[in-house]
Jmol script that loads the backbone (N, CA, C; Angstrom):
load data "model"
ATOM      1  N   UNK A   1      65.623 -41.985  53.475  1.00  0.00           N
ATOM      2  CA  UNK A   1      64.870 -40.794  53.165  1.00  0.00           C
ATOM      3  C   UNK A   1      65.140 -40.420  51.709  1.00  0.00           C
ATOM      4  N   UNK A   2      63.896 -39.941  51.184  1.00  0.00           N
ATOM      5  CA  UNK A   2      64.197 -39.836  49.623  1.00  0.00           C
ATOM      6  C   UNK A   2      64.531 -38.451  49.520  1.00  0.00           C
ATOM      7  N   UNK A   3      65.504 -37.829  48.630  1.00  0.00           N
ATOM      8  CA  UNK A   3      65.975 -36.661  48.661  1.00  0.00           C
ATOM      9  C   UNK A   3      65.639 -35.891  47.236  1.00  0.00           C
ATOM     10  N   UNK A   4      65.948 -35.140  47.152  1.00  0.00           N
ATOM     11  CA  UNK A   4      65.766 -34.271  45.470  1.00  0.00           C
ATOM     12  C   UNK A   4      67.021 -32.894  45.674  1.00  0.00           C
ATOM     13  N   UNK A   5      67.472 -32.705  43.900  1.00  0.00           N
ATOM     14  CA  UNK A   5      68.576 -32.691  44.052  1.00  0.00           C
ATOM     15  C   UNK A   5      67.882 -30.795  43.910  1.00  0.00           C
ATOM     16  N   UNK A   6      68.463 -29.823  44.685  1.00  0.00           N
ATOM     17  CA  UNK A   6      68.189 -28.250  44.386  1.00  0.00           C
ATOM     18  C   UNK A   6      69.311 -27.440  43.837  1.00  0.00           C
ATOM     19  N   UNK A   7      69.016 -26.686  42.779  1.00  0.00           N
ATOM     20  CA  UNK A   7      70.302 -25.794  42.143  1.00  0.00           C
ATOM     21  C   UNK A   7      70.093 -24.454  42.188  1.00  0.00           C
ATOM     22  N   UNK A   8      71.066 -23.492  42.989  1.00  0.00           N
ATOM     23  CA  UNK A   8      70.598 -22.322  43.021  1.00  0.00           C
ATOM     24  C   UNK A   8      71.759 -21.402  43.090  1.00  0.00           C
ATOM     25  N   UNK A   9      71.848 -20.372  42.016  1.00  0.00           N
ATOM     26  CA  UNK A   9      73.502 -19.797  41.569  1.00  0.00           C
ATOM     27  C   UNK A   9      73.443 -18.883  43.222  1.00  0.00           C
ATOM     28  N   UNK A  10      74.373 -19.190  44.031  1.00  0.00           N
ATOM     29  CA  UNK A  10      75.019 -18.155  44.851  1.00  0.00           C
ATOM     30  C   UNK A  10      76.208 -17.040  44.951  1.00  0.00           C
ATOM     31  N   UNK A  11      76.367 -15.995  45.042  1.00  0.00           N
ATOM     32  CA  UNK A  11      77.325 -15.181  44.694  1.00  0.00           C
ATOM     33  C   UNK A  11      78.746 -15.760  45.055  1.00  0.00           C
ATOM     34  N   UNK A  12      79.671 -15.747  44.397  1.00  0.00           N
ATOM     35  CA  UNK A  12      81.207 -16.085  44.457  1.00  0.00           C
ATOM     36  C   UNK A  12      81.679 -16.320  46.032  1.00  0.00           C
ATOM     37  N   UNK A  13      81.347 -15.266  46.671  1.00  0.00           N
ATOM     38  CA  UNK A  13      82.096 -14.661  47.923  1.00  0.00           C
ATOM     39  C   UNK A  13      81.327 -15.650  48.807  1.00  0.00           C
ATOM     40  N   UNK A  14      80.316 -16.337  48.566  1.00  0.00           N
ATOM     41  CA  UNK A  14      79.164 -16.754  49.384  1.00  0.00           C
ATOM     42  C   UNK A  14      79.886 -18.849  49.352  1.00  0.00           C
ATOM     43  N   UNK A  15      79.628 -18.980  47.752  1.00  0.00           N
ATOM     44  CA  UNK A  15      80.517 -20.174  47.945  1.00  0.00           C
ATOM     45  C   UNK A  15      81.294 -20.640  48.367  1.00  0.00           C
ATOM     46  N   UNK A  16      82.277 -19.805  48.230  1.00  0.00           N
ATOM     47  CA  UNK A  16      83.594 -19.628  48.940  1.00  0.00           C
ATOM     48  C   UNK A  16      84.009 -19.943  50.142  1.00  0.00           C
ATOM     49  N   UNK A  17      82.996 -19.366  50.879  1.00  0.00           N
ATOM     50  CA  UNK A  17      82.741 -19.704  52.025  1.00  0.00           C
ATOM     51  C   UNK A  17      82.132 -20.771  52.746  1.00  0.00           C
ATOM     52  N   UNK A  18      81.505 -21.094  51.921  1.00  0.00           N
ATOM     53  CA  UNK A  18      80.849 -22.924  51.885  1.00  0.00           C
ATOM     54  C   UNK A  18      81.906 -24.034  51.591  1.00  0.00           C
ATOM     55  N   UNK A  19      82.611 -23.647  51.076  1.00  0.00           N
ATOM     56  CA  UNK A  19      83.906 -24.104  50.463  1.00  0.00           C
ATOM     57  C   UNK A  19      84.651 -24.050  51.601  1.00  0.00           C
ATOM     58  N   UNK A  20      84.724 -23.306  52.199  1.00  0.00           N
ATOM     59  CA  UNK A  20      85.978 -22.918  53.684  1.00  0.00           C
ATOM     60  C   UNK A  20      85.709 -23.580  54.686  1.00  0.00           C
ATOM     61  N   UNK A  21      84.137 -23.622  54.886  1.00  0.00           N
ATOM     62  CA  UNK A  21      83.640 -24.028  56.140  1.00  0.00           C
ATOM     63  C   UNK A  21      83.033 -25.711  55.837  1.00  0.00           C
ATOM     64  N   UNK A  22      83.153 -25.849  54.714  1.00  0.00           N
ATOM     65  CA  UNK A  22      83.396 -27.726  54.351  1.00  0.00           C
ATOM     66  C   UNK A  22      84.488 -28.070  54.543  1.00  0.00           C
ATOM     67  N   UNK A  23      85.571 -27.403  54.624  1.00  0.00           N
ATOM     68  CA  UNK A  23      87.223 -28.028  54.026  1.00  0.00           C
ATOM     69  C   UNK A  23      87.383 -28.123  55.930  1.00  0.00           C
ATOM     70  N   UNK A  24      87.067 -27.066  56.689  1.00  0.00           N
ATOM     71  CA  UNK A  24      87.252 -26.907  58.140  1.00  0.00           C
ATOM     72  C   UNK A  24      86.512 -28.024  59.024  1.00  0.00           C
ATOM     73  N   UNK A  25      84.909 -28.366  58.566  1.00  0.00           N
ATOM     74  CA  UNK A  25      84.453 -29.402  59.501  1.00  0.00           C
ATOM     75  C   UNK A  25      84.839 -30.658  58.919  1.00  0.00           C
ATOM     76  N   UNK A  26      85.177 -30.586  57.742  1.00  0.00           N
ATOM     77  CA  UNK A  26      85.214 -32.395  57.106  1.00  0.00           C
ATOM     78  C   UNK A  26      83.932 -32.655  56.799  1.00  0.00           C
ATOM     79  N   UNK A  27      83.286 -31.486  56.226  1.00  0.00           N
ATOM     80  CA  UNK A  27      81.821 -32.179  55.829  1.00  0.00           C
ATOM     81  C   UNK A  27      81.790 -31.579  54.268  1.00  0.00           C
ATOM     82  N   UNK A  28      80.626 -32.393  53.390  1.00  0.00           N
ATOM     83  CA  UNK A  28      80.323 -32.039  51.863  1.00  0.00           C
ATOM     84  C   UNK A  28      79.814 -30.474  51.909  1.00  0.00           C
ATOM     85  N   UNK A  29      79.964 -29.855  50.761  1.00  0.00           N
ATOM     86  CA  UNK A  29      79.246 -28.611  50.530  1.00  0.00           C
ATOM     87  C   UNK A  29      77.707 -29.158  50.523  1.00  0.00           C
ATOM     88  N   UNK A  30      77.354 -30.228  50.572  1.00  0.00           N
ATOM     89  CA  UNK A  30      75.878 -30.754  50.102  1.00  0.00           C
ATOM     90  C   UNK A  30      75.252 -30.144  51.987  1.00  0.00           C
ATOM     91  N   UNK A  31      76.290 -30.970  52.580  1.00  0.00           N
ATOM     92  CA  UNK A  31      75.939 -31.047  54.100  1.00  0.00           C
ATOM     93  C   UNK A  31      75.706 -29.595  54.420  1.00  0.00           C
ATOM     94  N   UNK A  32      76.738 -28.630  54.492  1.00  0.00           N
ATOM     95  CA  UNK A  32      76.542 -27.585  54.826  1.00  0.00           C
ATOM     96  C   UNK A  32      75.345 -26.870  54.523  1.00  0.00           C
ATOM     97  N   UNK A  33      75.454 -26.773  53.137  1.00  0.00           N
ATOM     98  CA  UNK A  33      74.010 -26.619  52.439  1.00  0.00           C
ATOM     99  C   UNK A  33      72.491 -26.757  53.598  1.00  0.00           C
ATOM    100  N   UNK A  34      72.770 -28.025  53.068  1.00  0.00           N
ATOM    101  CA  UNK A  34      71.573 -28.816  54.142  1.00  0.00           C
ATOM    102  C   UNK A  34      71.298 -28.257  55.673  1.00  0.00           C
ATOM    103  N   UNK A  35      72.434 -28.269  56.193  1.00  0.00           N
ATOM    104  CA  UNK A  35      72.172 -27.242  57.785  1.00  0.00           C
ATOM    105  C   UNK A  35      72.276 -26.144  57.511  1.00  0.00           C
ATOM    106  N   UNK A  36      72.379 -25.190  56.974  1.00  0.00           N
ATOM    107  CA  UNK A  36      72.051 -23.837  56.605  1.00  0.00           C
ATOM    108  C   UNK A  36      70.810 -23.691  56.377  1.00  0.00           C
ATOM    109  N   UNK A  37      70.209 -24.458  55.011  1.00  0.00           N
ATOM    110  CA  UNK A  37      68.712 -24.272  54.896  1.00  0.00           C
ATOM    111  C   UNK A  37      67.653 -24.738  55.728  1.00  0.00           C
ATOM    112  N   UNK A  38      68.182 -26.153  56.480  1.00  0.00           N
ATOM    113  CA  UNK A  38      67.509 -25.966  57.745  1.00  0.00           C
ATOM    114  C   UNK A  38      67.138 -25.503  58.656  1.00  0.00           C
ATOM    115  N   UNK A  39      68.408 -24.629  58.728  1.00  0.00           N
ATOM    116  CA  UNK A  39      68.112 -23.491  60.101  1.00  0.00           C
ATOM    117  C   UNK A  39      67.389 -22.552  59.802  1.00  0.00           C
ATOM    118  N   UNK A  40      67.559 -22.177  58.516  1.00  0.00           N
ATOM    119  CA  UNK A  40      66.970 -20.680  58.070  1.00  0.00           C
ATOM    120  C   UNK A  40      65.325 -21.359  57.892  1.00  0.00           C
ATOM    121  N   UNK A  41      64.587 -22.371  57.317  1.00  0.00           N
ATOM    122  CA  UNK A  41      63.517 -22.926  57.554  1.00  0.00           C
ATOM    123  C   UNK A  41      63.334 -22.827  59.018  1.00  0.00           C
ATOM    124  N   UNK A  42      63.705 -23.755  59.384  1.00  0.00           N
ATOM    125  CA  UNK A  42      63.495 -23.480  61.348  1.00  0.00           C
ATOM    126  C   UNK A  42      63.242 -21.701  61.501  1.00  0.00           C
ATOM    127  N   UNK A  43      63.656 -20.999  61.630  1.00  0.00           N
ATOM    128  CA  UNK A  43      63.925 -19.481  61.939  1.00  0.00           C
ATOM    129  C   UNK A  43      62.741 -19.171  61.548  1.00  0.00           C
ATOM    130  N   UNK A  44      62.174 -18.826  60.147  1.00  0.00           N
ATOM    131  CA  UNK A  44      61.150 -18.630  59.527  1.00  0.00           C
ATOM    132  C   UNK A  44      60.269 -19.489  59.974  1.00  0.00           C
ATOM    133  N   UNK A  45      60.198 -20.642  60.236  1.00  0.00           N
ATOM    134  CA  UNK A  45      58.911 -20.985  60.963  1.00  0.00           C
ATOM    135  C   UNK A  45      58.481 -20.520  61.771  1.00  0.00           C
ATOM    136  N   UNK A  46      59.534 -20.128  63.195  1.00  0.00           N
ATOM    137  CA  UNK A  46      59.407 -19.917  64.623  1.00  0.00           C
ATOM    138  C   UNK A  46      58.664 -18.547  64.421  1.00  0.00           C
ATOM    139  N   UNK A  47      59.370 -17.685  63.505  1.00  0.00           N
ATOM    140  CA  UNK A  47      59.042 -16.422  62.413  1.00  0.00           C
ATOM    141  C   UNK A  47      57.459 -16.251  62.819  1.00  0.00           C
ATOM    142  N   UNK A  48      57.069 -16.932  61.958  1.00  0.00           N
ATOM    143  CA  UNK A  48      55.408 -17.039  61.225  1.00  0.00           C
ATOM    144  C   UNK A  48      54.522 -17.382  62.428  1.00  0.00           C
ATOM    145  N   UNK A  49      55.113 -18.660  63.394  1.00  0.00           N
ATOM    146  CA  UNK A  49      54.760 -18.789  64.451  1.00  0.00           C
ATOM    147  C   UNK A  49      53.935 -17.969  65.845  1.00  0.00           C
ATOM    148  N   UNK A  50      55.390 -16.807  65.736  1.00  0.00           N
ATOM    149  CA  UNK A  50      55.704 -15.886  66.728  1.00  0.00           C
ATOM    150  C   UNK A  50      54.850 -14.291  66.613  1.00  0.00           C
ATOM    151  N   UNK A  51      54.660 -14.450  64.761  1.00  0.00           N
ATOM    152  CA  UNK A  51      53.736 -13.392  64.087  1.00  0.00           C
ATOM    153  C   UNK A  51      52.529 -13.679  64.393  1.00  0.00           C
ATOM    154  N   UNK A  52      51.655 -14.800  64.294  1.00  0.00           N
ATOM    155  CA  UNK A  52      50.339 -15.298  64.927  1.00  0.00           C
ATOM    156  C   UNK A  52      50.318 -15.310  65.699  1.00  0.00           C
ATOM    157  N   UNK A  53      50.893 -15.641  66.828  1.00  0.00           N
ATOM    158  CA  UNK A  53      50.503 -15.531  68.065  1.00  0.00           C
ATOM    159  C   UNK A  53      50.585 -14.076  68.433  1.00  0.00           C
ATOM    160  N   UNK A  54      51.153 -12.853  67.936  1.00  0.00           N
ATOM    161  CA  UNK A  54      51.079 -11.462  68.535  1.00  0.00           C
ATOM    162  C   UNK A  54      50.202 -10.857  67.650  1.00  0.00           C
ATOM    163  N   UNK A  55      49.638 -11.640  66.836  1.00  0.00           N
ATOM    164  CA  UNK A  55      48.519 -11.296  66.166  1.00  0.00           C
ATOM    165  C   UNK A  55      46.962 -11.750  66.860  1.00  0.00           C
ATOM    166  N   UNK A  56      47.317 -12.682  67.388  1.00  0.00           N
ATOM    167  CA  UNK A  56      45.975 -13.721  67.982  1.00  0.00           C
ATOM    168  C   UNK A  56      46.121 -12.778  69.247  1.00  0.00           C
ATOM    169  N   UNK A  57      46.781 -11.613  70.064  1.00  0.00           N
ATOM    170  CA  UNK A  57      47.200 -11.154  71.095  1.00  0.00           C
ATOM    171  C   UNK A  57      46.379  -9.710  70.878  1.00  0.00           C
ATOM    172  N   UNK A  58      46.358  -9.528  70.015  1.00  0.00           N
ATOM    173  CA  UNK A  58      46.132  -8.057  69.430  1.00  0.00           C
ATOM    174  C   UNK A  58      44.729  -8.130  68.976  1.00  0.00           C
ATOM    175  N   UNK A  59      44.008  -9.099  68.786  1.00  0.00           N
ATOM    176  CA  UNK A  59      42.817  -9.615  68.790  1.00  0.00           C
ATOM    177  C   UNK A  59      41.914  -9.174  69.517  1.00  0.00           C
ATOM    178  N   UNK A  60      42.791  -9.884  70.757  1.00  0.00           N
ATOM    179  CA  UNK A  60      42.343 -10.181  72.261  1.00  0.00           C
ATOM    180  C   UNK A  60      42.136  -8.987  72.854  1.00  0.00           C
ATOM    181  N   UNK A  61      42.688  -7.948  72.171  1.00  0.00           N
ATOM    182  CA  UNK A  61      42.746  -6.806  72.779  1.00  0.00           C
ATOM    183  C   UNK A  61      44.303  -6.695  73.804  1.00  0.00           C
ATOM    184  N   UNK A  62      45.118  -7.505  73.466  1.00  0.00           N
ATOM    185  CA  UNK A  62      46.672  -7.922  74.673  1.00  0.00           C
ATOM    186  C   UNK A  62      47.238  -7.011  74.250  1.00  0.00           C
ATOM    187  N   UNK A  63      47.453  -5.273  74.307  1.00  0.00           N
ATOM    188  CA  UNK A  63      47.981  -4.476  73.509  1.00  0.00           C
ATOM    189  C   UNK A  63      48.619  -3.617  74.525  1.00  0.00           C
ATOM    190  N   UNK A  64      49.877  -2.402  74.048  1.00  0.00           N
ATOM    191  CA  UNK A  64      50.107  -1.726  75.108  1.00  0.00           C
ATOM    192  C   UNK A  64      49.758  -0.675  74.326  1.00  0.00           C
ATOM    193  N   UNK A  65      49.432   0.817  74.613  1.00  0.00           N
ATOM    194  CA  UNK A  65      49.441   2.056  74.035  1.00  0.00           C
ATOM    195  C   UNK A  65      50.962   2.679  73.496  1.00  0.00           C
ATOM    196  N   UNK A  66      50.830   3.034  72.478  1.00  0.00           N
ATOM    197  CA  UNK A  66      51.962   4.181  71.787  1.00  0.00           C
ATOM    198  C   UNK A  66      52.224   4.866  73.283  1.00  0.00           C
ATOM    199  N   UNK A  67      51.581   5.821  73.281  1.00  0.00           N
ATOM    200  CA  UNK A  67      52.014   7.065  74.661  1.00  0.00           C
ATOM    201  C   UNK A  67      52.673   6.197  76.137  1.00  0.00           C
ATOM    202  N   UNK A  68      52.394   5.142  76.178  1.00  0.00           N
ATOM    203  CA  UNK A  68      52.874   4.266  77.336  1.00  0.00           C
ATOM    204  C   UNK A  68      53.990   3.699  76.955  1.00  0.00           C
ATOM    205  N   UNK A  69      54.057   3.271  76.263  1.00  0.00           N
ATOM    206  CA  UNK A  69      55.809   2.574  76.286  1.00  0.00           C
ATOM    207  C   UNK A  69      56.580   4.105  75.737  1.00  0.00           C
ATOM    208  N   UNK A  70      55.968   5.191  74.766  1.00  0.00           N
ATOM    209  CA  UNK A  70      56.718   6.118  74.455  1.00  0.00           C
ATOM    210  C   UNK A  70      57.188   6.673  75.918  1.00  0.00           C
ATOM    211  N   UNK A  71      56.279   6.845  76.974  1.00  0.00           N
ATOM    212  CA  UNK A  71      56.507   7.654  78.602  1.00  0.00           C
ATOM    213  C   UNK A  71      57.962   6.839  78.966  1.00  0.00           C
ATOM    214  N   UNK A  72      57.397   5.194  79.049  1.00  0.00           N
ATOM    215  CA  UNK A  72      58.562   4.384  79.954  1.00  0.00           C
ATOM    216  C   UNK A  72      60.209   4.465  78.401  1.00  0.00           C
ATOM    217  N   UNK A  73      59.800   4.325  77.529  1.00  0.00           N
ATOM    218  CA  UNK A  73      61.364   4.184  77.238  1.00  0.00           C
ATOM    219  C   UNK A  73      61.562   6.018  77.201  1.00  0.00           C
ATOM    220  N   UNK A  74      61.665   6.927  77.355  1.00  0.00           N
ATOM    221  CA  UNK A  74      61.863   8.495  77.768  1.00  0.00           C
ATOM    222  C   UNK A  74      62.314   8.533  79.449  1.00  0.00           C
ATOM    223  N   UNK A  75      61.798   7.488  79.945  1.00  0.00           N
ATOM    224  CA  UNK A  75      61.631   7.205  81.242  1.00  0.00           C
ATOM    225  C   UNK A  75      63.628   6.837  81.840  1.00  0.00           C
ATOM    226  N   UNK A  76      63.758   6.068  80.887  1.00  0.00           N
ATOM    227  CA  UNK A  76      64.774   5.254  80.782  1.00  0.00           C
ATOM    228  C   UNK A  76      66.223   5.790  81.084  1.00  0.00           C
ATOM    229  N   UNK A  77      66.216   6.756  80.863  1.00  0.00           N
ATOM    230  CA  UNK A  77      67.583   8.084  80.888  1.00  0.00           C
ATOM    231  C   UNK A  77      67.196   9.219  81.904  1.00  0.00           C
ATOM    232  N   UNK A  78      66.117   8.828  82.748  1.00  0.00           N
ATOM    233  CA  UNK A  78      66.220   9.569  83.627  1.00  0.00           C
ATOM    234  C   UNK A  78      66.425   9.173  85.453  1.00  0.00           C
ATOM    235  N   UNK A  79      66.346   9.907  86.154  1.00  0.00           N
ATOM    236  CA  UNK A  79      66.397   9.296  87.721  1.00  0.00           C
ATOM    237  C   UNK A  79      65.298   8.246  88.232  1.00  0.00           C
ATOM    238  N   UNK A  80      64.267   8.399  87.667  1.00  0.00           N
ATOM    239  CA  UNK A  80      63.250   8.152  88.160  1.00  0.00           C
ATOM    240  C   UNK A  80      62.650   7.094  87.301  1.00  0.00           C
ATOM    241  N   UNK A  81      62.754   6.310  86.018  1.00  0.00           N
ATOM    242  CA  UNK A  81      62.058   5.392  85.256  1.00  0.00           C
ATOM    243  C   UNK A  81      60.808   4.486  85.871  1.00  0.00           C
ATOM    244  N   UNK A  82      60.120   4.729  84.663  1.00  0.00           N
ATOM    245  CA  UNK A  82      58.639   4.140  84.968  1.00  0.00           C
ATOM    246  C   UNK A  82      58.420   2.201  85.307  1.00  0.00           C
ATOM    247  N   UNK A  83      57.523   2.378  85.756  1.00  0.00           N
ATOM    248  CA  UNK A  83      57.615   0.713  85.584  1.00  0.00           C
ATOM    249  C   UNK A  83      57.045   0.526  83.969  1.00  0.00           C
ATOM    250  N   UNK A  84      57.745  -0.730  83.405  1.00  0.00           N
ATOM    251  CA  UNK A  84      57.351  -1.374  82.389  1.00  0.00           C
ATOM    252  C   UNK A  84      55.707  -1.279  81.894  1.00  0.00           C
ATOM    253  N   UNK A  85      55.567  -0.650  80.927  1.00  0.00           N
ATOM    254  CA  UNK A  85      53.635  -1.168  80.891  1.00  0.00           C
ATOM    255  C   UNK A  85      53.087  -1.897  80.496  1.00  0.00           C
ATOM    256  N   UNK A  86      51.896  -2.541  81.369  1.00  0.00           N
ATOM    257  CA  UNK A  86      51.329  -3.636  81.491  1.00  0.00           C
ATOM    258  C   UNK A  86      50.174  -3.557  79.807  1.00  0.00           C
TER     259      UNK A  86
END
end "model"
wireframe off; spacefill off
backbone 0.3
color backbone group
């Protein structure tokens, strides 16, 4: 796999810690790097993902009312709580 090399100043306290947690698994600061920004890519995808689809929902009209979930979570601290709204 062809790679390219990225440079990006991180705060002291932040390295450091890249530094700690390389010296602990036995892996490069490159590695760590690398699964960090992966995950945080992954995350933000699922992100953007998860935003369209409750957007494509809201479309559809798939919505609940303000005054309805405001009733059931008020609901919540009392004897009697509402069912969830549909």
């Amino acid at each position: 796999m062809e790679t390219k090399v990225l440079t990006a100043h991180v705060p002291l306290p932040l390295a450091q810690k890249v530094d700690q947690l390389a010296a602990r698994l036995e892996r490069s600061r490159g590695w760590i790097v690398k699964q960090a920004l992966t995950a945080w890519i992954d995350q933000e995808e699922e992100r953007r993902r998860l935003t369209l689809e409750a957007l494509a929902d809201v479309d559809k009209g798939n919505v609940v009312d303000h005054q309805s979930v405001q009733a059931w979570a008020d609901s919540l601290d009392s004897d009697a709580p509402v069912s969830l709204p549909r």
